[in-house]
N, CA, C and O of each residue as an XYZ file, in Angstrom:
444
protein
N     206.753     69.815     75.034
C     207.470     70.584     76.032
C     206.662     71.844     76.358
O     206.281     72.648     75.507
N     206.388     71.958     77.982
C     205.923     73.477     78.135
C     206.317     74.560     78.206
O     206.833     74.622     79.322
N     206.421     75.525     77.712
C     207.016     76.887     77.904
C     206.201     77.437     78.863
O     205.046     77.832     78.705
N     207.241     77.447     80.439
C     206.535     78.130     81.128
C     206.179     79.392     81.482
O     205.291     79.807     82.226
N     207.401     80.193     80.531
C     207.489     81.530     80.427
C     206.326     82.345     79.974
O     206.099     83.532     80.213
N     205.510     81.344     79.156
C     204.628     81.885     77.805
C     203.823     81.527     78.934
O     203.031     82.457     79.087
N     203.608     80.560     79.885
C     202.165     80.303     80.695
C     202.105     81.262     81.595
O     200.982     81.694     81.853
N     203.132     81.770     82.216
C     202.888     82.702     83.294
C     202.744     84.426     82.816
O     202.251     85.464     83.258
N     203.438     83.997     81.753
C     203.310     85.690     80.967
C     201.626     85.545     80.696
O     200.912     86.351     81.294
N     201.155     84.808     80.048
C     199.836     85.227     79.513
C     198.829     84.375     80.930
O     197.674     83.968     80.806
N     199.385     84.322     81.757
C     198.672     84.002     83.189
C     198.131     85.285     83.740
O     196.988     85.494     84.147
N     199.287     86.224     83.676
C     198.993     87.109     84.359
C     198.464     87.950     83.853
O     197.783     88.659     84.594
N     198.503     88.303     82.338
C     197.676     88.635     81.448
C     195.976     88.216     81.503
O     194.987     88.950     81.509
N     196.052     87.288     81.526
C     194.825     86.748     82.027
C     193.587     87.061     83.034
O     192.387     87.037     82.762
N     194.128     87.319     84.102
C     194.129     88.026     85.062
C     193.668     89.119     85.537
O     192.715     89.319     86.290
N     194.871     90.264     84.743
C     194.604     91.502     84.529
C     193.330     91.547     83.642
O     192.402     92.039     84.283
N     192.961     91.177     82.310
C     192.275     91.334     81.333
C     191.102     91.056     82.181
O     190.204     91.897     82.198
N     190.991     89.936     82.917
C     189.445     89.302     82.980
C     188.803     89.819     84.497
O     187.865     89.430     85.192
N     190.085     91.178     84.651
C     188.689     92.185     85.483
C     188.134     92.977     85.008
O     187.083     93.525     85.341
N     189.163     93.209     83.685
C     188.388     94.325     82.707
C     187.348     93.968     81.751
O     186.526     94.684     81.179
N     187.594     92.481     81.685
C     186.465     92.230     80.218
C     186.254     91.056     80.223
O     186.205     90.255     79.289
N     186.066     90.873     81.752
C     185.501     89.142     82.617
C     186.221     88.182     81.349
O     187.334     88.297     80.835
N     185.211     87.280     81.094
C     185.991     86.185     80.033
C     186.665     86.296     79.078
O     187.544     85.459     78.875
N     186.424     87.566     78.031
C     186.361     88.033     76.732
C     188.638     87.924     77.341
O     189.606     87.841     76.585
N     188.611     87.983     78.958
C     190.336     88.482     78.856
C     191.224     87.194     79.132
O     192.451     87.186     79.238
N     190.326     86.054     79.232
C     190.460     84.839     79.284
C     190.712     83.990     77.638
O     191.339     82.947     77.453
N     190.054     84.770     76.689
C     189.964     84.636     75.614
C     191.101     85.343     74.649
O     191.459     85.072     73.503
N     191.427     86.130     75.371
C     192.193     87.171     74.382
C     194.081     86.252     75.039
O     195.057     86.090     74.306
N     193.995     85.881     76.418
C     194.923     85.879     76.561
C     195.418     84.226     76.226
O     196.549     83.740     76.226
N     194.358     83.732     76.005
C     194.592     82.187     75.434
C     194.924     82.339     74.110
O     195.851     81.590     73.800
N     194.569     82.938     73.325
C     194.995     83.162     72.142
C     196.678     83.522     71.540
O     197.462     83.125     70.677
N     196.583     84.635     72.744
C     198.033     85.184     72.502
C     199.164     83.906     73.092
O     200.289     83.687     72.644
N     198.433     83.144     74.269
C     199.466     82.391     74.424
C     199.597     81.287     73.173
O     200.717     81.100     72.698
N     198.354     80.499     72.601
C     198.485     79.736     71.762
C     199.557     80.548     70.436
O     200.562     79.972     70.018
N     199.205     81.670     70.014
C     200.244     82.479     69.296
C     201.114     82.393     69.449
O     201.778     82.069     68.465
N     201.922     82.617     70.877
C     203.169     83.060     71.111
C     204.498     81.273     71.386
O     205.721     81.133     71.411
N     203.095     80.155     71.550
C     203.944     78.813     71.713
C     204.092     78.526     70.151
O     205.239     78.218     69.828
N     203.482     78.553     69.478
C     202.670     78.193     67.769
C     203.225     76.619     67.349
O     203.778     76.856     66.275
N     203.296     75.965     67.459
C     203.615     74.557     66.559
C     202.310     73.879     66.303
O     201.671     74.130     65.281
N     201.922     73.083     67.142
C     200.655     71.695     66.656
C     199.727     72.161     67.541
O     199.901     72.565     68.690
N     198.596     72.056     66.817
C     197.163     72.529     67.646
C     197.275     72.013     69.205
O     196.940     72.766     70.120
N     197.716     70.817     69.427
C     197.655     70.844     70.448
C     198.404     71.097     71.569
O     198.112     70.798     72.727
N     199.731     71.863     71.031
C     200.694     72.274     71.855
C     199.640     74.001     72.367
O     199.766     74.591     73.439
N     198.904     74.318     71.463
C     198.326     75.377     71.919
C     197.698     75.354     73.032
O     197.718     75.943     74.113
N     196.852     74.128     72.260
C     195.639     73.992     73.581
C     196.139     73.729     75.051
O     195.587     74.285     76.000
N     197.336     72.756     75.237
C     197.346     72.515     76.281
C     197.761     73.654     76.878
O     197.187     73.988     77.915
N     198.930     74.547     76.302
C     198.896     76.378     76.878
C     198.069     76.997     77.268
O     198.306     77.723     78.233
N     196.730     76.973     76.676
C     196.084     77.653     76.411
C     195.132     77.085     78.194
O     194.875     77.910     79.070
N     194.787     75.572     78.312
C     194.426     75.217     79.411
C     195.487     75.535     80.431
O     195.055     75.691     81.573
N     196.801     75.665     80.256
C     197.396     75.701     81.620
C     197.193     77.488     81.641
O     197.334     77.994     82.754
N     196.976     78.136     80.851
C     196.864     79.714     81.342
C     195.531     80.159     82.073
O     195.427     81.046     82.921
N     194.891     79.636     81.742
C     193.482     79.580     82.352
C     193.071     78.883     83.716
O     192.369     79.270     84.651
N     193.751     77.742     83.487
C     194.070     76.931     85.064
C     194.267     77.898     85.884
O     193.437     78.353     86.671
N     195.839     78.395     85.666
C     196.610     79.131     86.584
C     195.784     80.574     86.711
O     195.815     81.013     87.860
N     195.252     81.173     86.016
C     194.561     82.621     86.172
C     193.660     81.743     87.325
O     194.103     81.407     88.423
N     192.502     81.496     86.892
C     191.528     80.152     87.409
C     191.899     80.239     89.064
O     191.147     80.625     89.960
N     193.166     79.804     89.173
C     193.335     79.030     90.796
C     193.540     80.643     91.478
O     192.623     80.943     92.243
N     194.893     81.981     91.256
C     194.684     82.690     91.561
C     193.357     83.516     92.102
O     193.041     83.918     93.221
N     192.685     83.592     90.726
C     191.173     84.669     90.765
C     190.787     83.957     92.182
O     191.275     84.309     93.256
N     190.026     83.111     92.057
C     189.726     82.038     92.950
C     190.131     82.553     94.589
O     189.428     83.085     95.448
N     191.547     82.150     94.594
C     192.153     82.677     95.777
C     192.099     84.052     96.215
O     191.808     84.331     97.378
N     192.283     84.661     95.606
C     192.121     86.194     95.938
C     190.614     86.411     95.935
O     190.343     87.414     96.596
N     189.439     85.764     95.372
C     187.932     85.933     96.206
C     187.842     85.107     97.260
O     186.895     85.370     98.002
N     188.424     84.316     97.533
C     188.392     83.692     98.978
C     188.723     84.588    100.087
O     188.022     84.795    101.078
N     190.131     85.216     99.752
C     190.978     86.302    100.621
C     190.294     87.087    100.867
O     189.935     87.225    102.036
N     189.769     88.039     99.721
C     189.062     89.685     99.960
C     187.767     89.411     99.941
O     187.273     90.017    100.892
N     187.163     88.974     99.514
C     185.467     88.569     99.334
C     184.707     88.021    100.010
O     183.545     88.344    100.258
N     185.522     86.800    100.508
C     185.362     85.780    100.896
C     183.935     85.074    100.342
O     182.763     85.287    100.650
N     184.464     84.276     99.527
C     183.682     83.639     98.227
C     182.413     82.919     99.022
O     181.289     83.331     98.738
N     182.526     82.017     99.860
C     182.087     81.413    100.303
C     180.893     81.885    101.266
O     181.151     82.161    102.437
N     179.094     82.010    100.578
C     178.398     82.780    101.196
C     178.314     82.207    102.671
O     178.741     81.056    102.757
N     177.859     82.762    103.831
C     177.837     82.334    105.512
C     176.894     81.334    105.490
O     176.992     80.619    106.487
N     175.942     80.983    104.668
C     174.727     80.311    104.458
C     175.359     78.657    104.135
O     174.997     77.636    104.718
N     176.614     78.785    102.804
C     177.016     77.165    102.816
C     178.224     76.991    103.393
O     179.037     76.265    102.822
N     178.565     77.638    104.653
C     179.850     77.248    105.589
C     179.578     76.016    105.522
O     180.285     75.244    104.874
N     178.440     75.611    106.223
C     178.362     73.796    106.617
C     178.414     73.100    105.793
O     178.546     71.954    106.223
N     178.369     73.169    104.393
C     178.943     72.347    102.915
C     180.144     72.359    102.805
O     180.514     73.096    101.891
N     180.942     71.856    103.347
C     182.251     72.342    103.181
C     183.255     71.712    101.695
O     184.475     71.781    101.540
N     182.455     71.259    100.988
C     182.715     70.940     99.501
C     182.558     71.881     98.424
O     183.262     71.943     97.416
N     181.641     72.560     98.702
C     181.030     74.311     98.084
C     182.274     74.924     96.979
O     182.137     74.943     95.755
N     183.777     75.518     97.903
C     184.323     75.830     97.229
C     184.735     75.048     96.287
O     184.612     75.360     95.103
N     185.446     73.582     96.804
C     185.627     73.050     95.987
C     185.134     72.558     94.601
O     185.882     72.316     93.655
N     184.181     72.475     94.599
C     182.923     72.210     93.209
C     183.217     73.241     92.819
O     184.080     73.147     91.946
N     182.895     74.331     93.056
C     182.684     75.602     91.882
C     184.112     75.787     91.405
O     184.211     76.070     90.212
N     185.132     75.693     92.034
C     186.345     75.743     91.592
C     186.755     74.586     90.182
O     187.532     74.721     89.236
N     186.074     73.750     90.481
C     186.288     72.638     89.256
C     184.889     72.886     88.036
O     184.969     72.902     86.808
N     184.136     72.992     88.577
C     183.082     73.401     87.795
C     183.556     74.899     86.926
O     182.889     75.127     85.917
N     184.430     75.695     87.204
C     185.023     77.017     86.801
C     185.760     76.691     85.907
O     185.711     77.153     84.767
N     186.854     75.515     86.469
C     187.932     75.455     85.533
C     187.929     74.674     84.296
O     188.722     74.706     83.356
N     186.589     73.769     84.536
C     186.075     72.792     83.676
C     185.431     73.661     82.458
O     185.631     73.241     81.318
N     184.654     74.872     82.642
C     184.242     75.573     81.549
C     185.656     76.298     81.041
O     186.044     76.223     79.876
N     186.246     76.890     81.920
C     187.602     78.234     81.731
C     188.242     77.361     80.725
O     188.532     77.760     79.597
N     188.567     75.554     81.371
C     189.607     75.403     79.921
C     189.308     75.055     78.687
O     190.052     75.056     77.706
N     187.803     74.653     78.790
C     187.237     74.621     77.163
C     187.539     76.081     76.323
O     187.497     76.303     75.113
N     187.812     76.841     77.292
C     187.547     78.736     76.536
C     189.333     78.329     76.357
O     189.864     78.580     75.276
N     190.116     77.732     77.434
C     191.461     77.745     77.202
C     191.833     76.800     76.043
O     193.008     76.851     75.678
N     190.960     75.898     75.375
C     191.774     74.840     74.605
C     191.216     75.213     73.738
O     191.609     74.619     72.734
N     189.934     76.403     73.367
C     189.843     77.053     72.179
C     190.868     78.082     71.644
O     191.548     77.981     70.623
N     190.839     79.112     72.561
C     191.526     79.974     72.408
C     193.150     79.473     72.185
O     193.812     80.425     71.774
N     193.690     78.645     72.294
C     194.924     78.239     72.204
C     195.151     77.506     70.981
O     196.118     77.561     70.221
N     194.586     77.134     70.948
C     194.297     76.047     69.333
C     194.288     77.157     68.518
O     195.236     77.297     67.745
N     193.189     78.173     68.542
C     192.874     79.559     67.349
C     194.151     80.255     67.450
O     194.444     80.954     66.479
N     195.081     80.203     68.556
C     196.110     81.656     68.431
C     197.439     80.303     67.875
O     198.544     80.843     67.938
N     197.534     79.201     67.519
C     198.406     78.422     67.045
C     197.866     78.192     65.707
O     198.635     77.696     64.884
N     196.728     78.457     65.371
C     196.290     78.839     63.908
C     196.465     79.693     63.156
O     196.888     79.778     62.003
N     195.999     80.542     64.109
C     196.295     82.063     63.475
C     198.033     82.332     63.294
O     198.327     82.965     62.280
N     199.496     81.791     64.427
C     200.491     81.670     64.070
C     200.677     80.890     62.667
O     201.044     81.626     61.751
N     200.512     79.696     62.377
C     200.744     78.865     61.247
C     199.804     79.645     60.598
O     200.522     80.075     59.695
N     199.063     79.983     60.466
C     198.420     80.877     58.746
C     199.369     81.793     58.367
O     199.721     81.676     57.194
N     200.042     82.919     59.180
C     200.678     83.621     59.297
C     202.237     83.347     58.913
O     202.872     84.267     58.396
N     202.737     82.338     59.111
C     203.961     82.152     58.671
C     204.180     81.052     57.549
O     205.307     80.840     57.103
């Protein structure tokens, strides 16, 4: 079962952190979510990937909006965003199914 409370709380956590301390807030906040779900390693991990997803698709969107991610040079690729967006989230949730697994460890050591 997902707790979506715990995904969007440490979503936005996520977020916030990883303008201040790029990945390291991607890391901190996978943890706390794997912490804060705690049962079987892999109830972490999959937290831990959906917090990162969801930071992931935001960040994303909001450099499209203000930035506009997409340099003028690969307009005519029009696959561009898409790749790097999966190519992003493909590394982000390995950092998410670590960090979630370690903060559902660190719960069960703890109790």
């Amino acid at each position: 079962m997902i707790d979506w409370k715990s995904v969007l709380i440490c979503s936005g956590m996520a977020i916030v952190l990883s303008i201040i301390l790029s990945i390291g807030g991607y890391i901190i906040a996978t943890l706390y979510a794997g912490y804060r779900v705690g049962g079987q390693y892999p109830t972490g991990a999959i937290h831990g990937i959906l917090v990162v997803f969801i930071a992931t698709i935001f960040v994303l969107m909001i450099n499209l909006l203000l930035f506009k991610a997409i340099p003028l040079g690969l307009i005519g690729v029009p696959g561009t965003f898409i790749i790097s967006f999966f190519v992003l989230a493909i590394f982000s949730g390995i950092f998410g199914s670590i960090g979630g697994t370690l903060g559902a460890y660190i719960k069960k050591r703890t109790y």
